[in-house]
GUTORZA-93131 format. One line per 8 residues: number of its first residue (from 1); their letters; for each residue x negated, y negated, z of N, C-alpha, C. Coordinates in Angstrom, 3 decimals. Each point is the difference from the previous one (the first is absolute). Layout:
BEGIN
NUM) a) X,Y,Z,X,Y,Z,X,Y,Z; ...
***
This chain:
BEGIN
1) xxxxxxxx) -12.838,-4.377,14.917,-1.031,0.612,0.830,-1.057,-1.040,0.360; -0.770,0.217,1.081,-0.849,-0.853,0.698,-1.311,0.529,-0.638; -0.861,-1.880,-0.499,-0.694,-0.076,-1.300,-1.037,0.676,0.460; -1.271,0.898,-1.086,-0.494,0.824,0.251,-1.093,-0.221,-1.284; -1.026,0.563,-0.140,-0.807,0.088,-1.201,0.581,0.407,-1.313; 0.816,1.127,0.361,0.809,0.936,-1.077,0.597,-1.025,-0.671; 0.935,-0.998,0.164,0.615,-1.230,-0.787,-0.717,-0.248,-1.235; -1.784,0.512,-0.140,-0.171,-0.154,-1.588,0.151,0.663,-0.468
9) xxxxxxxx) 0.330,1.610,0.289,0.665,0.541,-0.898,1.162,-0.268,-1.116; 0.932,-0.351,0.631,1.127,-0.618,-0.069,-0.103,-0.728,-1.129; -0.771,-1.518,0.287,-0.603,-1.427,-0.506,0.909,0.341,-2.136; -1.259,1.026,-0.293,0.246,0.415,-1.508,0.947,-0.068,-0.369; 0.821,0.770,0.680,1.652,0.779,-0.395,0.814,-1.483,0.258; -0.145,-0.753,1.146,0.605,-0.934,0.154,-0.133,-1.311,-1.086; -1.411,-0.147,-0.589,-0.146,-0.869,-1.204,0.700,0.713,-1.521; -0.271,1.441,-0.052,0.638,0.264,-1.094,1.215,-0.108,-0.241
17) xxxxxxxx) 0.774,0.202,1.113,1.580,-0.135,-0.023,0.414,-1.612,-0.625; -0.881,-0.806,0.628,0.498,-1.777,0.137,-0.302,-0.247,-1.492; -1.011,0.921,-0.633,-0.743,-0.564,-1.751,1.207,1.140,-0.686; 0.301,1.088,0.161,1.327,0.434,-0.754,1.285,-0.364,-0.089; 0.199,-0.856,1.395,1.205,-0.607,0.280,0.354,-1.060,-0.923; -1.152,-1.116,0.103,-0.020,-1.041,-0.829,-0.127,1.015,-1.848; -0.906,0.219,-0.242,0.568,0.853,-1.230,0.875,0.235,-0.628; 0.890,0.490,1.048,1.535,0.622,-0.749,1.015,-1.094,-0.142
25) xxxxxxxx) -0.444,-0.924,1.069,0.452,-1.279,-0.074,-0.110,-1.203,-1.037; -1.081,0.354,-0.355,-0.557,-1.193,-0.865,0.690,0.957,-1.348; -0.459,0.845,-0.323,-0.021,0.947,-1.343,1.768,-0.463,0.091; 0.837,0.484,0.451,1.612,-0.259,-0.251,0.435,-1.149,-0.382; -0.774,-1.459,0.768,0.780,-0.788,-0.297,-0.901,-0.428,-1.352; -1.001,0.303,-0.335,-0.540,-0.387,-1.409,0.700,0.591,-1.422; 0.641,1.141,0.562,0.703,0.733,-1.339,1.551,-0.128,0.621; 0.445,-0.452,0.837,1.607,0.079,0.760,0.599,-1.321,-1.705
33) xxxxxxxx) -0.951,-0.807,-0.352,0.279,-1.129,-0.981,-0.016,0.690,-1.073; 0.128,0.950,-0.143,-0.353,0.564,-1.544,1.218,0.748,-0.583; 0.556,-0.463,-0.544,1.490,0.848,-0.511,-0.324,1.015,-0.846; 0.375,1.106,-0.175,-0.311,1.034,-0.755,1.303,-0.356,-1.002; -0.736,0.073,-1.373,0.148,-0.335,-1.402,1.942,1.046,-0.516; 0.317,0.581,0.387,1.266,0.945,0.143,1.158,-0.754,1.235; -0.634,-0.652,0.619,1.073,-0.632,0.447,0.151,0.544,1.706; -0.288,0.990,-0.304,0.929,1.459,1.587,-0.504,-0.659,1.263
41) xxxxxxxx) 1.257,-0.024,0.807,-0.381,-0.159,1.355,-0.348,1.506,0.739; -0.675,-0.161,1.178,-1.181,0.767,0.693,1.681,1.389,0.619; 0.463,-0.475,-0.132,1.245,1.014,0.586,0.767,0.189,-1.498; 0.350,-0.317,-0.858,-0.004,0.470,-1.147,-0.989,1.012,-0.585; -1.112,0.077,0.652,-0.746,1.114,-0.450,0.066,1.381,0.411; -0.213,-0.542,1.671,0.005,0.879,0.786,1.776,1.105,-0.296; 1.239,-0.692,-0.106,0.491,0.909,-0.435,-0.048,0.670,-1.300; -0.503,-1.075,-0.848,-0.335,1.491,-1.407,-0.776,0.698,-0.093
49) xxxxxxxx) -1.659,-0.174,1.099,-0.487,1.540,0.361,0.859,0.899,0.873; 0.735,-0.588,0.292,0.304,0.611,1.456,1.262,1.404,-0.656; 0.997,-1.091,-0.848,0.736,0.567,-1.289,-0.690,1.294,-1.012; -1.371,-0.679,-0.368,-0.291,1.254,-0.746,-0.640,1.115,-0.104; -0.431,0.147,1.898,-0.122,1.059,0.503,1.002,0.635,0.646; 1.348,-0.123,-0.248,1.167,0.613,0.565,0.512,-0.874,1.490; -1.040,-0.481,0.581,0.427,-0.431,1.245,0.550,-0.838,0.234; 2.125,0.020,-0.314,0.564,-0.327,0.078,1.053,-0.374,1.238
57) xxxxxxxx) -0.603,0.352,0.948,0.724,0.122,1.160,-1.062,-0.961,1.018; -0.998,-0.090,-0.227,-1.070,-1.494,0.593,0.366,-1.310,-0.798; 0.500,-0.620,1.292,0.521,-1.515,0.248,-1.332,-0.845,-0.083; 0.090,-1.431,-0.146,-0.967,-0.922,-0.206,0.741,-1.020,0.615; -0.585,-1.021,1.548,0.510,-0.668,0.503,-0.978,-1.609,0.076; 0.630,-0.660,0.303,-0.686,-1.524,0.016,-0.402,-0.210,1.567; -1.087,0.543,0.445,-0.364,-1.085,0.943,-0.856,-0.843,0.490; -0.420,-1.216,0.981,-0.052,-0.792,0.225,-1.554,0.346,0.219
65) xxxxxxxx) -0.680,-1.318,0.154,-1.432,0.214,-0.398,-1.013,-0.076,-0.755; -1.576,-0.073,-0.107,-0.710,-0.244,-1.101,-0.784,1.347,0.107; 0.582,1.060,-0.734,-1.033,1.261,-0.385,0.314,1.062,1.154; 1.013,-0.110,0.467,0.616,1.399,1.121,0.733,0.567,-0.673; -0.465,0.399,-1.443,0.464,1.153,-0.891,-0.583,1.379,0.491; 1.826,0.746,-0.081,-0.614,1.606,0.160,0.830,0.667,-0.216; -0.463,1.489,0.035,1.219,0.912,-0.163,0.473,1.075,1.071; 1.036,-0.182,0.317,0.782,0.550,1.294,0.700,1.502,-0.076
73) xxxxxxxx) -1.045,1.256,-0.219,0.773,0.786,-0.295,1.447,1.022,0.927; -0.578,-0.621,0.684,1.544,0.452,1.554,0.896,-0.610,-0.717; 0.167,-1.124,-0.641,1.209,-0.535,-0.801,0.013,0.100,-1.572; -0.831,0.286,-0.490,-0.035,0.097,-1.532,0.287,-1.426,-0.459; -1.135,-1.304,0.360,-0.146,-1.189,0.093,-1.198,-0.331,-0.417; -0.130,-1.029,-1.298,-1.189,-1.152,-0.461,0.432,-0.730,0.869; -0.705,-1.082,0.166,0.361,-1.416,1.351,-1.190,-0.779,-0.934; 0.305,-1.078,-1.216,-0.998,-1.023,0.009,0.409,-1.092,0.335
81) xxxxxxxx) -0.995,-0.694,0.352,0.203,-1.187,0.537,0.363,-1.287,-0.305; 0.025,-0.763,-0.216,0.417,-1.643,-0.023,-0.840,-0.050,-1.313; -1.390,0.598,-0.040,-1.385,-0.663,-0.856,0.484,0.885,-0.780; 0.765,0.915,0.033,-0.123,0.849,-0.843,1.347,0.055,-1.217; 0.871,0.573,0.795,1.311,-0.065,-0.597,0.808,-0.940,-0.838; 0.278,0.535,-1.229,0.614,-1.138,-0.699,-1.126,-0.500,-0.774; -1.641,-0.016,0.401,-1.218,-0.467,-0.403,-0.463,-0.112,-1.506; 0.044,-0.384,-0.895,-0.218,0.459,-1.555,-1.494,0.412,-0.044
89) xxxxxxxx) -0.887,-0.614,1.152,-1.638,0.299,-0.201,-0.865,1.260,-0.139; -0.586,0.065,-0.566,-0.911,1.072,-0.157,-0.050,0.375,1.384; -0.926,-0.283,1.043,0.145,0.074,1.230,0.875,0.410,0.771; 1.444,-0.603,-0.194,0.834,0.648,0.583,0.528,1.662,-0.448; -0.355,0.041,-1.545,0.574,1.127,-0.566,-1.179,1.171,0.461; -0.981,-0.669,0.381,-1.029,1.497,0.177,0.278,0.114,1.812; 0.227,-0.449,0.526,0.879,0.056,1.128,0.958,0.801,-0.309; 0.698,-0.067,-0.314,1.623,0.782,-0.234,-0.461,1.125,-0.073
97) xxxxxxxx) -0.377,0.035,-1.219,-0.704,1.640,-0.861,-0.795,0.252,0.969; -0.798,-0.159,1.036,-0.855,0.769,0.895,0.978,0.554,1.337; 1.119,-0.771,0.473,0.970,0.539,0.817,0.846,1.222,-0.683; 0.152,-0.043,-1.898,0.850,0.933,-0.390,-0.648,1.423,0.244; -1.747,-0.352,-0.122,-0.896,1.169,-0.278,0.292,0.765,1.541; 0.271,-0.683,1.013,-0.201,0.978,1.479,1.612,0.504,-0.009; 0.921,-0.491,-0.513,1.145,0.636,-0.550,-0.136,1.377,-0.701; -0.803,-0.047,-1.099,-0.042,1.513,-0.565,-1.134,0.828,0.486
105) xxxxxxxx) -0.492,-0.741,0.701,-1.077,0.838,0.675,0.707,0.853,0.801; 1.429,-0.785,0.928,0.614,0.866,1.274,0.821,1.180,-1.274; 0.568,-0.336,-1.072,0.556,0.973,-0.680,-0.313,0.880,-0.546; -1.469,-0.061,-0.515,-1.343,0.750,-0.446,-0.178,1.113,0.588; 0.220,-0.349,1.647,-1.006,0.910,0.877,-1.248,-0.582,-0.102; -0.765,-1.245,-0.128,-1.084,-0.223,0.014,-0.588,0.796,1.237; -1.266,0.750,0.073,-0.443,0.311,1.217,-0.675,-0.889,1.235; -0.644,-0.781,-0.289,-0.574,-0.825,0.858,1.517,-1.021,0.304
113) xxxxxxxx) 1.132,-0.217,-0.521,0.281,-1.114,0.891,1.319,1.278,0.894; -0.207,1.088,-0.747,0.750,1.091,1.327,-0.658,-0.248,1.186; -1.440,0.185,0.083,-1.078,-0.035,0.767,0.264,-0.851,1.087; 0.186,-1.192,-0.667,-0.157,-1.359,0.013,0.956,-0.161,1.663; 1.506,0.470,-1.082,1.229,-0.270,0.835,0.298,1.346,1.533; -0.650,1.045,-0.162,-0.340,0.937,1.097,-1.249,-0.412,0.970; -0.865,-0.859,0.018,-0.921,-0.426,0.910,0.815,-0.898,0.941; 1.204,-0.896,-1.106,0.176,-1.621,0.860,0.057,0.123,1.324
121) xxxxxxxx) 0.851,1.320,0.372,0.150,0.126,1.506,-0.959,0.062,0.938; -1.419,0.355,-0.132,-1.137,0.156,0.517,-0.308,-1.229,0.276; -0.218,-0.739,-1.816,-0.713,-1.394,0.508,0.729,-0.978,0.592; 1.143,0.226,-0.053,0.891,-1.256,1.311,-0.535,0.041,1.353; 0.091,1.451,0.598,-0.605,-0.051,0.758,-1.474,-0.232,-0.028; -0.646,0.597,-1.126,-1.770,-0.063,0.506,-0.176,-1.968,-0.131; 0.802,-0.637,-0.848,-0.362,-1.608,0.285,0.812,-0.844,1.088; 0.709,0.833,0.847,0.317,-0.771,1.306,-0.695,0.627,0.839
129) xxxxxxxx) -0.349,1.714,0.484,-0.970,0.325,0.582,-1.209,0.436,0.414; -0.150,-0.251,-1.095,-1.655,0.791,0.033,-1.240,-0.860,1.085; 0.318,-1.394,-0.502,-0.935,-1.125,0.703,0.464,-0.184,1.767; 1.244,-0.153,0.437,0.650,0.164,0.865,-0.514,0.995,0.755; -0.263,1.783,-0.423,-0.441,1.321,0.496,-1.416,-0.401,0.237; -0.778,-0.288,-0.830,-1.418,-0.208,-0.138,-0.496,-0.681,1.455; 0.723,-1.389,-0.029,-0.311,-1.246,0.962,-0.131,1.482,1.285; 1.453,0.348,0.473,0.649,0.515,0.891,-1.017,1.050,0.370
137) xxxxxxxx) -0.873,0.791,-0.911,-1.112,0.959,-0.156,-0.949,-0.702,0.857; -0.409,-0.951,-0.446,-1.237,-1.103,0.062,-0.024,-0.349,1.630; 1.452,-0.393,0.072,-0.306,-0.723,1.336,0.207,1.194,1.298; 0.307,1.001,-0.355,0.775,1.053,1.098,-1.075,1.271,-0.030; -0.580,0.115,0.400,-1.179,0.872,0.084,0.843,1.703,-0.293; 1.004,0.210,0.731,1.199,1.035,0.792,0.453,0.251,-1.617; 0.513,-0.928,-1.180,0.936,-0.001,-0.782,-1.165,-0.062,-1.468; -1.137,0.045,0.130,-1.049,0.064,-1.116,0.657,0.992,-0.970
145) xxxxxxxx) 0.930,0.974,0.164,0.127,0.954,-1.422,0.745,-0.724,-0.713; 0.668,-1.019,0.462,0.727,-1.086,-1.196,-0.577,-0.331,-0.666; -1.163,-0.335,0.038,-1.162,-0.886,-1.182,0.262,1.033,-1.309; -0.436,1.189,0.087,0.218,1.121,-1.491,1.412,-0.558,-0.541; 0.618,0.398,0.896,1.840,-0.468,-0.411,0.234,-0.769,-0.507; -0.648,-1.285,0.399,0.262,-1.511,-0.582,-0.832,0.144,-1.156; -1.205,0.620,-0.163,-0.827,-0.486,-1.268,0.806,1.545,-0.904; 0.512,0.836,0.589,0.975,0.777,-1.309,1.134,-0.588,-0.894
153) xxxxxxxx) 0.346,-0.648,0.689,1.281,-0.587,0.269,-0.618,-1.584,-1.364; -0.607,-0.421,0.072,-0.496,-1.153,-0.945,-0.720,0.792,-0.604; -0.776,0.880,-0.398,0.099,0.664,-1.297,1.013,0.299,-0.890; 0.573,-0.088,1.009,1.745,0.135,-1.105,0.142,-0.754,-0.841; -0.311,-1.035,0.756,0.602,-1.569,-0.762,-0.915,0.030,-1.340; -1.295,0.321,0.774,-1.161,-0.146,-1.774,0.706,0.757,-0.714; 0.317,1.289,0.123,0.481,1.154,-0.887,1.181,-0.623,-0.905; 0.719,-0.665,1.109,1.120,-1.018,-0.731,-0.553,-0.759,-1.265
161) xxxxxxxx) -0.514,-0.715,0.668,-0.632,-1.073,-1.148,-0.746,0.493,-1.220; -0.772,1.102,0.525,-0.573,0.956,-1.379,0.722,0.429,-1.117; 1.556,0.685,0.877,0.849,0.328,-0.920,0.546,-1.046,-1.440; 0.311,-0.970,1.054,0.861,-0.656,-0.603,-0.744,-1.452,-1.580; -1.424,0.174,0.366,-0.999,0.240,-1.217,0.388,0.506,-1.018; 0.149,1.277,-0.370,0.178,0.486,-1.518,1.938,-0.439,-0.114; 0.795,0.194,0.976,1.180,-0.455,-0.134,0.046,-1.185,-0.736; -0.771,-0.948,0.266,0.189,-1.448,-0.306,-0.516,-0.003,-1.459
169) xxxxxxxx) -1.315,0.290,-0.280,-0.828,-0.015,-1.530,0.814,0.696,-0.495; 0.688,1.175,0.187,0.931,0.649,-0.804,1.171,-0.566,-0.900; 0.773,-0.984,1.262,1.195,-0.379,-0.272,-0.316,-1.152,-0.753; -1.315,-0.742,0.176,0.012,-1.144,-1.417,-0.670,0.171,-0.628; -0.580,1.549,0.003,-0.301,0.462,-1.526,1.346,0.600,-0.892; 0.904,0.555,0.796,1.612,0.220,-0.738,0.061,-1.247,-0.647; 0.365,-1.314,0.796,0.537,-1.074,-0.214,-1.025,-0.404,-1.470; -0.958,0.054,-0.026,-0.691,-0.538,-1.083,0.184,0.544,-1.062
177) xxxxxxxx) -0.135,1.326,-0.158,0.111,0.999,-0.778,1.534,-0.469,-0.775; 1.232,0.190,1.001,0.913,-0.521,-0.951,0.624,-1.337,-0.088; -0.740,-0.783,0.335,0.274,-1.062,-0.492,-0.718,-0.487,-1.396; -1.384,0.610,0.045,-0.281,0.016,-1.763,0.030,0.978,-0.511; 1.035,1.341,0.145,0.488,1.296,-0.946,1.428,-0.589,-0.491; 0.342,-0.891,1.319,2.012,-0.188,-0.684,-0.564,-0.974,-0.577; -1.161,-1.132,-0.450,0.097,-1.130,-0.411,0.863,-1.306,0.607; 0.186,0.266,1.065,0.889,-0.730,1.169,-1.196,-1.457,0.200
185) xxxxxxxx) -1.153,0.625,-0.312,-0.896,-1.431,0.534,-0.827,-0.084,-1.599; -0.508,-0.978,-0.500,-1.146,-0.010,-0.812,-1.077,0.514,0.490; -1.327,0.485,-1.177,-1.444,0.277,0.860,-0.371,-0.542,0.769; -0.153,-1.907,0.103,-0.161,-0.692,0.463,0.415,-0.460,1.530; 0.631,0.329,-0.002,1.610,-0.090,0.955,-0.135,1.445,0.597; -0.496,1.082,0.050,-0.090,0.912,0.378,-1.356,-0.093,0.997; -1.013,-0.806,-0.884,-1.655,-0.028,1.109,0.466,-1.148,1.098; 0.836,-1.147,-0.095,0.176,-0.811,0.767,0.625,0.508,0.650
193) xxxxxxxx) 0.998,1.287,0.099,1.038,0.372,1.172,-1.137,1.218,0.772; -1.372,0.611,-1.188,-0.757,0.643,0.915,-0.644,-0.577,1.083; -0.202,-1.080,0.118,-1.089,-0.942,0.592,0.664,-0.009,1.235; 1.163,-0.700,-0.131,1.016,0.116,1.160,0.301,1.184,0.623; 0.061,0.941,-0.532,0.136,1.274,0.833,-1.390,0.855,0.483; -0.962,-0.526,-0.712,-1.523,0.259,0.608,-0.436,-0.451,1.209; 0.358,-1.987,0.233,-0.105,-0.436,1.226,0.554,0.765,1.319; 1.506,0.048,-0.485,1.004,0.824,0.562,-0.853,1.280,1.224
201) xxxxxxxx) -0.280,0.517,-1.238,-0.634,1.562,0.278,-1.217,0.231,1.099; -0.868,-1.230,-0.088,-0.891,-0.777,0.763,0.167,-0.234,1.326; 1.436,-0.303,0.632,0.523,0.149,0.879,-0.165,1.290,0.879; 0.827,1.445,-0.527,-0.352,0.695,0.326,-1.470,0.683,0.290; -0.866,-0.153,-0.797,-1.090,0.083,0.196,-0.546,-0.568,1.321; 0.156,-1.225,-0.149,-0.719,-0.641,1.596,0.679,0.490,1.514; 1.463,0.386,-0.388,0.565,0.565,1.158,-0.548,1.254,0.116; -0.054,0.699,-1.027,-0.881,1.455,0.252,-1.346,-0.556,0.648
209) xxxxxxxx) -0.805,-0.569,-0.216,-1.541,-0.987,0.271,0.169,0.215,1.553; 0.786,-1.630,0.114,0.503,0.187,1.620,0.423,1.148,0.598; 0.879,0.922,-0.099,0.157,1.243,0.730,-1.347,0.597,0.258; -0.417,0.166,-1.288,-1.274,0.917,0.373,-1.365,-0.869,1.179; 0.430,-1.456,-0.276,-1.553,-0.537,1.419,1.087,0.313,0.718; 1.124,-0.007,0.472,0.704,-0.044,1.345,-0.728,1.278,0.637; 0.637,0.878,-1.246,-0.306,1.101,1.014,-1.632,0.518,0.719; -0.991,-0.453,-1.153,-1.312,-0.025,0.064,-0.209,-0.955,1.453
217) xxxxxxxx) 0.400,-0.942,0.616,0.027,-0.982,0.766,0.128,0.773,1.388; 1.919,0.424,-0.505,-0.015,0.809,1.519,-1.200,1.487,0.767; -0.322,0.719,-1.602,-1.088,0.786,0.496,-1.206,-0.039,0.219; -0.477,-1.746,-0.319,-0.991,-0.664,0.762,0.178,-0.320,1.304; 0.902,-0.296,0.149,0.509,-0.610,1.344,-0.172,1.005,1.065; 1.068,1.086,-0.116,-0.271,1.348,0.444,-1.226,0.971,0.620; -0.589,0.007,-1.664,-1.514,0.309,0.485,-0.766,-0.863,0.465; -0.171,-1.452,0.431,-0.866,-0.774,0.493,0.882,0.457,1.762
225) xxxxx) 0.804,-0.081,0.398,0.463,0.185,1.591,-0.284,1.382,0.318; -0.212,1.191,-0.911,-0.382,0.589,0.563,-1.656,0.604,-0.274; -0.576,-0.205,-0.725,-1.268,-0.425,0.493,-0.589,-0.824,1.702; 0.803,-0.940,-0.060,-0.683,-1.183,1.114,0.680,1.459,1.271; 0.911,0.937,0.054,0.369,0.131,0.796,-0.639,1.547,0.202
***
């Protein structure tokens, strides 16, 4: 969009993202060196939680990448990555265990990531059109009822991002929980894989951050054109 005052809105969300990014970044590769004292690689774990909650029919695959770990429930699929898989590190294992946790979350019935997975269709669309509708509002005097549309439509997306908040703290509070109930990690070895999954978590947060100036932005934007008009 063509630059405007509103851009400091933005500014915040855009620095918090770049200081969580580096975070999760820095935090991994400081504990990625740390072998957990038992030996287990990060997919060795993940199937013996995965094992001793029954969920025997979810696969665990190797792919390519640094930290495009996830879980694919259209396929009943872990996917860790390069950094991860095979990994003996603390780091990598609280990785694993946080992909196993959105695993039993889908088997759970967790409610929020039901939530979660019944919005997606909204926010695909509300983050390809909402800004697109808005502009189209803005510039077309005739087509102004798009502006509501577009700023409904990216509420979605916040709603998205809201959701998927307790989804996330959830699933590496599972992961923590049993990784020092099975004794799979030491105490020690348990706060170093929290740290890593705290940065982690941080992430989401700033994307929730950013959603919320976006949308604050566009209904500045909005209400400043029609004021002047």
């Amino acid at each position: 969009m063509f630059w405007d005052p509103t851009y400091i809105v933005v500014l915040p969300a855009v620095i918090f993202a770049m200081i969580a990014q580096f975070m999760v970044n820095s935090t991994f590769n400081k504990y990625k060196t740390v072998r957990n004292a038992r030996g287990y690689t990060a997919n060795e774990v993940a199937r013996m939680i995965l094992d001793e909650n029954g969920l025997y029919n979810i696969q665990i695959e190797h792919i390519s990448g640094n930290l495009t770990d996830h879980y694919d429930p259209s396929a009943n699929i872990i996917r860790l990555s390069d950094s991860v898989y095979g990994n003996t590190s603390v780091a990598a294992i609280g990785v694993a265990a946080h992909e196993v946790g959105h695993a039993i979350q889908h088997a759970q019935g967790y409610m929020p990531i039901k939530i979660r997975q019944a919005i997606i269709p909204i926010t695909q669309i509300g983050s390809n059109l909402a800004v697109p509708l808005v502009l189209i509002g803005l510039l077309f005097s005739a087509l102004d009822f798009l502006i509501p549309v577009g700023i409904f439509l990216y509420a979605g997306v916040v709603l998205f991002q809201a959701v998927t908040l307790p989804v996330e703290f959830n699933a590496s509070g599972r992961a923590l929980r049993t990784l020092d109930e099975r004794a799979i990690l030491q105490p020690d070895e348990v706060r170093m894989s929290k740290k890593v999954l705290g940065a982690a978590a941080m992430t989401y947060v700033a994307a929730m951050f950013s959603a919320l100036m976006s949308l604050l932005r566009l209904i500045l934007i909005t209400g400043g054109r029609r004021r002047n008009n």
